[in-house]
LOFITI-592865 format. One record per residue (C-alpha): residue number from 0; x negated, y, z negated. Coordinates in nm, 4 decimals. Each point is the difference from the previous one (the first is absolute). Layout:
seq->NUM	u->X	v->Y	w->Z
...
END
This chain:
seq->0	u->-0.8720	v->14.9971	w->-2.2509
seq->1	u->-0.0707	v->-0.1945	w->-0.3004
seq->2	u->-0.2745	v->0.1305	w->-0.2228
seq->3	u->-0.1630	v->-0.2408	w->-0.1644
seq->4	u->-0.1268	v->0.0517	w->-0.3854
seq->5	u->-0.2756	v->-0.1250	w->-0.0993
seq->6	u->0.0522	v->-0.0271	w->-0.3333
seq->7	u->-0.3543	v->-0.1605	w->-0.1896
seq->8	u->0.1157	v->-0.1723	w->-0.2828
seq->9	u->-0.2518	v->-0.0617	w->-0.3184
seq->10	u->0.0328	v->-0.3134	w->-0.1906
seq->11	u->-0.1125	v->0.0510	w->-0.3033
seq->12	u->-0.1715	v->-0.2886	w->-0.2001
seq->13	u->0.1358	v->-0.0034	w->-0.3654
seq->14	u->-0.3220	v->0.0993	w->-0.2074
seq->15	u->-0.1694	v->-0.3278	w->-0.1467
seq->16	u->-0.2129	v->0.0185	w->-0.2546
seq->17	u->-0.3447	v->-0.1522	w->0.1272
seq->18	u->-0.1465	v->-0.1611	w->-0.3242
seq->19	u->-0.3536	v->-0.1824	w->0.0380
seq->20	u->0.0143	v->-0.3609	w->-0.0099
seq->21	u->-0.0664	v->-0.1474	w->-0.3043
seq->22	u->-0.2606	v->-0.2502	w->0.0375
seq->23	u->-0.0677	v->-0.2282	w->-0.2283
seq->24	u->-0.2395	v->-0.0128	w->-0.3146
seq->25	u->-0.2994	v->-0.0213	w->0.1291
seq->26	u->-0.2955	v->-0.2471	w->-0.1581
seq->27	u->-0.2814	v->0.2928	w->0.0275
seq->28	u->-0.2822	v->-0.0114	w->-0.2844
seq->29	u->-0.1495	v->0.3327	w->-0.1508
seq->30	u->-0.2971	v->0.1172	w->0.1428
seq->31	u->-0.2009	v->-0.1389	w->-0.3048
seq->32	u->0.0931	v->-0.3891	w->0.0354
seq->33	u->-0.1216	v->0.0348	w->0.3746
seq->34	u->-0.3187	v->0.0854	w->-0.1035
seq->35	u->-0.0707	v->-0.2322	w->-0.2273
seq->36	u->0.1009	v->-0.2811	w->0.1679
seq->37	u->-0.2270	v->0.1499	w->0.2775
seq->38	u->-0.3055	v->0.0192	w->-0.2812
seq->39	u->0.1032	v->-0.3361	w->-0.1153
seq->40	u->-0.0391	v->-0.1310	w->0.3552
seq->41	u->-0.3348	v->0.1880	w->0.0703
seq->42	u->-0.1463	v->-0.1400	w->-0.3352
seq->43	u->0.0729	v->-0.3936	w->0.0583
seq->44	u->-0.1611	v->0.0653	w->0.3342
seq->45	u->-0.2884	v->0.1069	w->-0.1466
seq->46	u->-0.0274	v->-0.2993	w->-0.2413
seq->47	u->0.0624	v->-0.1953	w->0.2561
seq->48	u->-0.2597	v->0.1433	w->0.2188
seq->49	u->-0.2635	v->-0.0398	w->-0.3210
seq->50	u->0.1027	v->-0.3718	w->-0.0895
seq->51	u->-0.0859	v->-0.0904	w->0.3855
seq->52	u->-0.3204	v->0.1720	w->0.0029
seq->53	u->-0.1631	v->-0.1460	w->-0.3268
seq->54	u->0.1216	v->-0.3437	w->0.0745
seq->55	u->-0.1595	v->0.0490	w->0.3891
seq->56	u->-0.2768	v->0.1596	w->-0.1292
seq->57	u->-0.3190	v->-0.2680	w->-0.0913
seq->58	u->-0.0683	v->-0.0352	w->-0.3894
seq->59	u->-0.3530	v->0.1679	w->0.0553
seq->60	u->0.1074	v->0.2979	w->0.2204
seq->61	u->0.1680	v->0.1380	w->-0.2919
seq->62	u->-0.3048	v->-0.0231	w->-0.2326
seq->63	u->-0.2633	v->0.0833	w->0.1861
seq->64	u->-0.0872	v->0.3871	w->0.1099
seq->65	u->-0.0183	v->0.1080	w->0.3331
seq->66	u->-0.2753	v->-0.1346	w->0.1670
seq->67	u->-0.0877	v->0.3442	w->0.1610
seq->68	u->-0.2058	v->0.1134	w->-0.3111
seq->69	u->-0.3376	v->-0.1378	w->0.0102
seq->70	u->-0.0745	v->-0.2475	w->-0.2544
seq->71	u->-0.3742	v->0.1795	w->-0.0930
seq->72	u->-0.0879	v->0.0480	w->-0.3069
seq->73	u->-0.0967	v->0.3697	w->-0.1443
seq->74	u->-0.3692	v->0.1146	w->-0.0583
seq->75	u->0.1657	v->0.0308	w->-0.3875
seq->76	u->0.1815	v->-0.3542	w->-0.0581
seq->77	u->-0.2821	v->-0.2381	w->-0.1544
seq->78	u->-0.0143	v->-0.3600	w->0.1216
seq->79	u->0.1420	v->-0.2116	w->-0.3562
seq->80	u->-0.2998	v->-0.0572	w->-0.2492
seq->81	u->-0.0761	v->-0.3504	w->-0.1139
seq->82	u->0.1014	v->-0.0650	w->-0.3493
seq->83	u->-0.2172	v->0.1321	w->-0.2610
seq->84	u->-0.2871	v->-0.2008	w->-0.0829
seq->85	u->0.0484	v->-0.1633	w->-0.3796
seq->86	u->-0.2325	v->0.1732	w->-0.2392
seq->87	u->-0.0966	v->-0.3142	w->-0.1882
seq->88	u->0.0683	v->0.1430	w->-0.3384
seq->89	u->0.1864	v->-0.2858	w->-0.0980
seq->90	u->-0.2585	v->-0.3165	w->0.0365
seq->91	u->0.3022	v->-0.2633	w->-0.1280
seq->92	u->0.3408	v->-0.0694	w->-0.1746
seq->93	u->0.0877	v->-0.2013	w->-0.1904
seq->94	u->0.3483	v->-0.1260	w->-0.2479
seq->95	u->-0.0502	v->-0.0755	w->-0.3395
seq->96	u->0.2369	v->-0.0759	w->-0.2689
seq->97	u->-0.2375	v->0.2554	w->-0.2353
seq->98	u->-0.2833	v->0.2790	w->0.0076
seq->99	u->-0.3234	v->0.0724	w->-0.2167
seq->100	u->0.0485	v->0.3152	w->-0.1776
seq->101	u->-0.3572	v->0.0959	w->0.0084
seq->102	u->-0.1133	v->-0.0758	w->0.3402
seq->103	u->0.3205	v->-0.0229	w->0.1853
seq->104	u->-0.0607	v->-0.3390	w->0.1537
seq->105	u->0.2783	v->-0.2614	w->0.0665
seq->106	u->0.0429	v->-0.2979	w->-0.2963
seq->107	u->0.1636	v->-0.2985	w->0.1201
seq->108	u->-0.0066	v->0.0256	w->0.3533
seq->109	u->0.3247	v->-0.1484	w->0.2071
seq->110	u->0.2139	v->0.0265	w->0.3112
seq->111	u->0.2945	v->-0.1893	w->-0.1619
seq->112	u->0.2056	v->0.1343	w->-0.3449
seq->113	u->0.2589	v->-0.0835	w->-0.1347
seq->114	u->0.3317	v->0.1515	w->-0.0197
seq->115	u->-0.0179	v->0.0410	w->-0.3791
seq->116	u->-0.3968	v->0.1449	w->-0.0018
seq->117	u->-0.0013	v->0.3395	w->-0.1623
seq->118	u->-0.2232	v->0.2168	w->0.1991
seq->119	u->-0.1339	v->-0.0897	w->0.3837
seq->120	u->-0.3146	v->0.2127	w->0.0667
seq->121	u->-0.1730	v->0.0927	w->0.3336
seq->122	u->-0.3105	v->0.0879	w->-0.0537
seq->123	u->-0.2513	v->0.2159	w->0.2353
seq->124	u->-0.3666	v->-0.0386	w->0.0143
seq->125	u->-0.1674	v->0.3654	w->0.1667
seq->126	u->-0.3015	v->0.1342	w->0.0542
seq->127	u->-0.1223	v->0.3372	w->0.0587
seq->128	u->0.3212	v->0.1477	w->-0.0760
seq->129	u->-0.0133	v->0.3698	w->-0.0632
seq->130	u->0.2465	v->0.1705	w->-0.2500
seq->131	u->0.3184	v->0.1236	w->0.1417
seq->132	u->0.0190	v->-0.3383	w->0.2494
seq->133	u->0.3139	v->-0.1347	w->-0.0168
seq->134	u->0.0350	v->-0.3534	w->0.0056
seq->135	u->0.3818	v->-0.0886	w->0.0734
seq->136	u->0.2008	v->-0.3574	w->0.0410
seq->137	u->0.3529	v->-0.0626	w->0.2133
seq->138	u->0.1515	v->-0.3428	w->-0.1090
seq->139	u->0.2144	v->-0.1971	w->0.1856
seq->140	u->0.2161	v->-0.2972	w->-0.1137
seq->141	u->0.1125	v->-0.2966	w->0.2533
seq->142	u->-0.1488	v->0.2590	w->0.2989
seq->143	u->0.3023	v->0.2808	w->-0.1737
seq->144	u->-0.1501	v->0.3367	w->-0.1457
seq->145	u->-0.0219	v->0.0178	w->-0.3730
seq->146	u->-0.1872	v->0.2107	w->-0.1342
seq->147	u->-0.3109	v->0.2598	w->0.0151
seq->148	u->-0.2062	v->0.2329	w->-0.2507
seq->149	u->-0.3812	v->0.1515	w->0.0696
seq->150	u->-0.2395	v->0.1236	w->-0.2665
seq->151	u->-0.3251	v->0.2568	w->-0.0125
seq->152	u->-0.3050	v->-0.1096	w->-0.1176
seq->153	u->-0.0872	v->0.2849	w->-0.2908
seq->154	u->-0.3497	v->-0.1774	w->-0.0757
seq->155	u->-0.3214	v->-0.0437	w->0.1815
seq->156	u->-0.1352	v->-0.3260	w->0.0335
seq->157	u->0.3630	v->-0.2028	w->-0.0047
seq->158	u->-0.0396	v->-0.3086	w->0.1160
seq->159	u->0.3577	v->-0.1556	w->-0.0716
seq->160	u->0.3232	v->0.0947	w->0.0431
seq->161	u->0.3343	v->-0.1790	w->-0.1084
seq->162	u->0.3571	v->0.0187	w->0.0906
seq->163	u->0.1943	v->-0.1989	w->-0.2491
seq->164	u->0.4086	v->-0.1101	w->0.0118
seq->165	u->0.1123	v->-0.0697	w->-0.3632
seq->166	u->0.3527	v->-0.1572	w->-0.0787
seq->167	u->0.1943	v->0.2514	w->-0.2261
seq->168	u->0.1007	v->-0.2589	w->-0.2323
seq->169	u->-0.0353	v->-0.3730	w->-0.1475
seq->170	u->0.4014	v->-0.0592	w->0.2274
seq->171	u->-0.1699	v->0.1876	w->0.3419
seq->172	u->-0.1950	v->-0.2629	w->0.2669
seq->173	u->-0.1475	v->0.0826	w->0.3270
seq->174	u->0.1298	v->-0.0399	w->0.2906
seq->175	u->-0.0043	v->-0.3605	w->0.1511
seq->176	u->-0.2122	v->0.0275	w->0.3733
seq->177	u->-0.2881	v->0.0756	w->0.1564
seq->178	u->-0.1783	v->0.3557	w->-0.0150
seq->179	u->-0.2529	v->0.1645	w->0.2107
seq->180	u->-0.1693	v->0.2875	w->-0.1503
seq->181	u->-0.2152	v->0.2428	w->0.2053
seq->182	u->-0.2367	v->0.2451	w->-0.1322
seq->183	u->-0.0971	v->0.3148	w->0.1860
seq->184	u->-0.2969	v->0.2813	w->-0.0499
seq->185	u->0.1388	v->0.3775	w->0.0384
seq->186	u->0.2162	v->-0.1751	w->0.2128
seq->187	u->-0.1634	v->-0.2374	w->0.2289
seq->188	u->0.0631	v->-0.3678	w->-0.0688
seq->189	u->-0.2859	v->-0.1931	w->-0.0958
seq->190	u->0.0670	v->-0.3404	w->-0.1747
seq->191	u->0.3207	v->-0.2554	w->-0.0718
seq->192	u->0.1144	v->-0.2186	w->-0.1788
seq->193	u->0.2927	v->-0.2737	w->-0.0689
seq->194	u->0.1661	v->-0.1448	w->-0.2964
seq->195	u->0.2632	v->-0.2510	w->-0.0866
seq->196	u->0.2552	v->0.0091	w->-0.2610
seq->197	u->0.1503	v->-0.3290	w->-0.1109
END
């Protein structure tokens, strides 16, 4: 009889060493750079988003308020005044190229000077003016701003005022143009005047 062995044989496997596969550099960003490229992203969006509605928006949409509020006027908002009535203080002006001392009234009335004249006067007649008015003047050269000044009457019964430009010296001149004085009563206009300078 033949006996059979069963013989089990184990193969062994020589041990490898498993080692992870190396893979190669990879191109990942910190965390950080994501996000701002993401905020970067988000925030051209936006100005995108504004640029497209301002230029689809109408020119008087984005002036105007919302026409839900109604446009009524409250019991306290006063409809605009006229313009305050002139007190007729001032009855005339006039230029002059001088002034009486005593009585205040223009000498040598003109509306043209010369460049070289030494002292251009405008002169103010009043009536009833009561002390503590003040008469005042803004002058204007060529339709430009020049100049202004006010003064108080101190005396009762003042019936002329005067507002006088002097050159500083015998080299000085006055400005070549045309001027426009106006005169005012506690500031309210009341009278003007123009005069050329050649």
């Amino acid at each position: 009889m033949i006996v059979s062995e069963n013989t089990a044989k184990i193969h062994t496997v020589p041990e490898q060493k498993v080692t992870e596969k190396q893979s190669p550099p990879s191109n990942k960003r910190p965390k950080y750079v994501s996000w701002i490229l993401i905020g970067g992203v988000v925030f051209i969006v936006l100005l995108g988003g504004l640029y497209f509605f301002k230029k689809s928006a109408p020119p008087q949409a984005l002036n105007q308020a919302p026409q839900s509020i109604p446009q009524t006027a409250s019991p306290s908002v006063q409809p605009t005044k006229p313009r305050s009535k002139a007190p007729g203080i001032i009855i005339s002006v006039i230029t002059a190229k001088g002034v009486d001392p005593k009585t205040g009234e223009a000498i040598n009335p003109t509306t043209i000077f010369l460049s070289t004249d030494k002292s251009i006067y405008a002169v103010t007649t009043l009536q009833n003016a009561k002390i503590g008015t003040r008469i005042e003047y803004v002058r204007y050269l060529n339709n430009k701003f020049l100049d202004n000044r006010s003064i108080k009457i101190k005396k009762p019964n003042t019936n002329n005022t005067s507002f006088v430009w002097t050159l500083k010296n015998s080299t000085a001149s006055h400005p070549v143009g045309t001027y426009g004085v106006k005169v005012y009563t506690n500031g309210i206009f009341e009278k003007e005047i123009t005069y050329t300078v050649q």
